[in-house]
N, C-alpha and C positions, 0 to 999 in steps of 0.2 A: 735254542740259543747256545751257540757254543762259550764255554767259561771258563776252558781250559788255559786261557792266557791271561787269564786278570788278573791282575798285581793284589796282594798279601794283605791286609787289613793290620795293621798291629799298632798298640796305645798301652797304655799304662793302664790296670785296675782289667780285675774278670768279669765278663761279664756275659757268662754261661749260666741259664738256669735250666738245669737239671731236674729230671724228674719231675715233682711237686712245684716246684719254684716256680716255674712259669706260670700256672694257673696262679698260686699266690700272691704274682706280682704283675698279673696281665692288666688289669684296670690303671693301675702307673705307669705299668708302659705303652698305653693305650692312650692315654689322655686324648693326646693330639688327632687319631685318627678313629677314635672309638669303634675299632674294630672287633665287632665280637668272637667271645672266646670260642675258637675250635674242636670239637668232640672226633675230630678223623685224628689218630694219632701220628701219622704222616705229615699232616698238616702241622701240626703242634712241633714235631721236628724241625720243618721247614723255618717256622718263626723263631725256633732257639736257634739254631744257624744265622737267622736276621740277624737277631741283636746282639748276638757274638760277633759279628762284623764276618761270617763267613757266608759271606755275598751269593759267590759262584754256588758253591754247597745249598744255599738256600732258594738256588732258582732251580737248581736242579731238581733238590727234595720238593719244591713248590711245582714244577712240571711234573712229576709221578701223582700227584692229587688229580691230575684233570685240570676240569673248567675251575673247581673250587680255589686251588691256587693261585688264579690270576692276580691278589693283593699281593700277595706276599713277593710272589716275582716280578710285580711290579712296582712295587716298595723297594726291594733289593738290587734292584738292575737301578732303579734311575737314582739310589743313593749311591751308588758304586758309579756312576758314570760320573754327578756331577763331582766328587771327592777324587776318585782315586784312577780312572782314566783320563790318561793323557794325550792320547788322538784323537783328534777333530771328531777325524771320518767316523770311526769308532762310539764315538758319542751320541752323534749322529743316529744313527744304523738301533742303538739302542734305546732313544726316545721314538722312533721311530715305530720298532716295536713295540713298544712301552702303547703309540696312541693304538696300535690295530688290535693288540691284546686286550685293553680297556672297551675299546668299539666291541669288539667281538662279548666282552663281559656285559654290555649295557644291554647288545641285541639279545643275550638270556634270559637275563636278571635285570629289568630294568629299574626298580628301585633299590639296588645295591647301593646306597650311596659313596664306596669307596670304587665302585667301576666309574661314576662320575669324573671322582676328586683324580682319581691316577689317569683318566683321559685328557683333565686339563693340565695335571704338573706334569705330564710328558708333551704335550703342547708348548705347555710353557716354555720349558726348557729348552725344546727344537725349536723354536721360536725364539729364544734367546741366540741359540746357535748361529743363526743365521740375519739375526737383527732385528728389533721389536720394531722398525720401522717398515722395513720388505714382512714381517709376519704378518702386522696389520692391514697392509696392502693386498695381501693376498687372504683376507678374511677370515685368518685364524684367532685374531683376539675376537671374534663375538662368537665362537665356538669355543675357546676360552671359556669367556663369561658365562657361554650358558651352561659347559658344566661343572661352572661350580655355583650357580646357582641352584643348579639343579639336586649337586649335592645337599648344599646345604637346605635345603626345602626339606629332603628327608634326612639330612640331619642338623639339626639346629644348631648344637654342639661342638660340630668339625673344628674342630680348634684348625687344624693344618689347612684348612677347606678357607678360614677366615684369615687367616693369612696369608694366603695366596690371590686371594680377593682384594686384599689388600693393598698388596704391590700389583696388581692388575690395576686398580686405580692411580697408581702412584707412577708406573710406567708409564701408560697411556697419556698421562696430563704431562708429563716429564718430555716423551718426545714429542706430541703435539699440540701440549700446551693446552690452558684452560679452557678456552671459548671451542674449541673445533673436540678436542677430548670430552666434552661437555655436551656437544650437541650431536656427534655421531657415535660414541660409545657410551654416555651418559656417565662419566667417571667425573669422579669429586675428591678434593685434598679432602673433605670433612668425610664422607664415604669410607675413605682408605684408611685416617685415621681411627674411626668406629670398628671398623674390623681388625684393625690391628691389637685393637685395644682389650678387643670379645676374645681375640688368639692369646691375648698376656693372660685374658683373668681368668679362661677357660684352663690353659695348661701350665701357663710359665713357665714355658720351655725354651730352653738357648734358640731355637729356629725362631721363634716368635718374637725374641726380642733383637736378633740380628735381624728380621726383615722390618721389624719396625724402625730400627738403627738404620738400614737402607729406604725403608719407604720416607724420613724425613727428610735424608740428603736429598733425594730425587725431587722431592715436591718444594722444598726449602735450600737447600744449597746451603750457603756456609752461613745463613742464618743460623741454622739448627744444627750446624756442626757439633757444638758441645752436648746438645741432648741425645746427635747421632751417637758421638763415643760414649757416652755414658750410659746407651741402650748395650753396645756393643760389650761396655764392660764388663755389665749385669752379666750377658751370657758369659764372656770367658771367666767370672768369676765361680760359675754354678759347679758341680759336682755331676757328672758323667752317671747314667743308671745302663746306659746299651749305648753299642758302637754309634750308633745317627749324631747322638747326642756328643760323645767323645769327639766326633770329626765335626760337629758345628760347635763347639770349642774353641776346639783347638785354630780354626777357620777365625775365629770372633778374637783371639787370643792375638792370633798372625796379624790379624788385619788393624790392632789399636796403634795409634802413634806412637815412640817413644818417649 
């Protein structure tokens, strides 16, 4: 994947851990995706490049690992696509890889549970691209679902796993409504709710509480307006620990009313 053209990462606060620091602080910065700690020291490079926000640098150092890489340059390409790239096509082309690199992870390792979760959030997302209505049509949401079901089976915990779960319920019923949402994808407002809810109390993390702040608009509309901004607020009010967290911020920040 060429990364020579990807726009700059830059926020306020460091957020480089050097040497010891990352081991130190891998379980905090982990919450979300419980990915365990690294023993290839290339590897462990690649993840301080992650959360320094040096995207391109960390897919790169993530491709000199091999197959073991596939999180990490999967985690960085598809936070880097959905934030900080601005062409379509581009976007595209990157969840794209994102699903064949993840296939290709699952056909090795098949109980990885982050080869799962990153085959359906780069699903997700190309399937946001092009519209959760034409995505489901063409039978990516129960390829979706099942790997993050699958994830989460081997990991219970996925905090990112259960939030994504989450607005997969909240979509679903959102474009096709309860009764047809309910009997060909088995999705439920109480479902979506539950997993969103295992995402707050697992990590409480700013992404978890902007897709809960989205998963109520969807499934509620301007009922839950006020519970949406006051999900959203929680995140722009938190405290940045690595760039993901910085740019679902500042996102959750942008997007409160005045």
């Amino acid at each position: 994947m060429d990364t020579s053209h990807w726009a700059t990462f830059s926020a306020d606060g460091d957020f480089s851990y050097d040497g010891a620091a990352l081991k130190k602080n891998w379980d905090k910065l982990h919450l979300g995706d419980r990915e365990p700690w690294p023993e290839d020291p290339a590897l462990q490079q690649a993840w301080r490049d992650y959360h320094a926000g040096r995207f391109g640098e960390a897919v790169e150092a993530g491709t000199g690992c091999g197959a073991s890489g596939h999180v990490v340059i999967n985690k960085a390409s598809g936070i880097y696509a959905d934030y900080l790239e601005e062409n379509e096509s581009n976007k595209q082309a990157i969840y794209q890889a994102g699903i064949e690199r993840a296939s290709a992870a699952i056909e090795q390792d098949p109980d990885n549970p982050n080869a799962h979760y990153f085959h359906a959030y780069h699903l997700g997302r190309y399937s946001q691209s092009i519209s959760i209505t034409k995505a489901l049509s063409e039978g990516l949401g129960g390829r979706i679902r099942e790997s993050l079901d699958r994830a989460l089976e081997l990991q219970p915990e996925h905090a990112e796993a259960h939030t994504a779960l989450g607005l997969y319920h909240a979509e679903v019923i959102s474009k096709l409504g309860k009764l047809v949402g309910s009997m060909t994808y088995g999705a439920s407002a109480d479902k979506a709710m539950e997993h969103f809810q295992e995402a707050i109390r697992l990590s409480d993390a700013p992404i978890a509480w902007i897709e809960y702040g989205n998963g109520l608009y969807l499934l509620y509309g301007e009922r839950k307006i006020d519970e949406s901004n006051e999900a959203y607020a929680r995140a722009a009010a938190m405290k940045p620990i690595e760039a993901m967290q910085a740019l679902d911020i500042e996102y959750a920040k942008s997007s409160l009313p005045e």
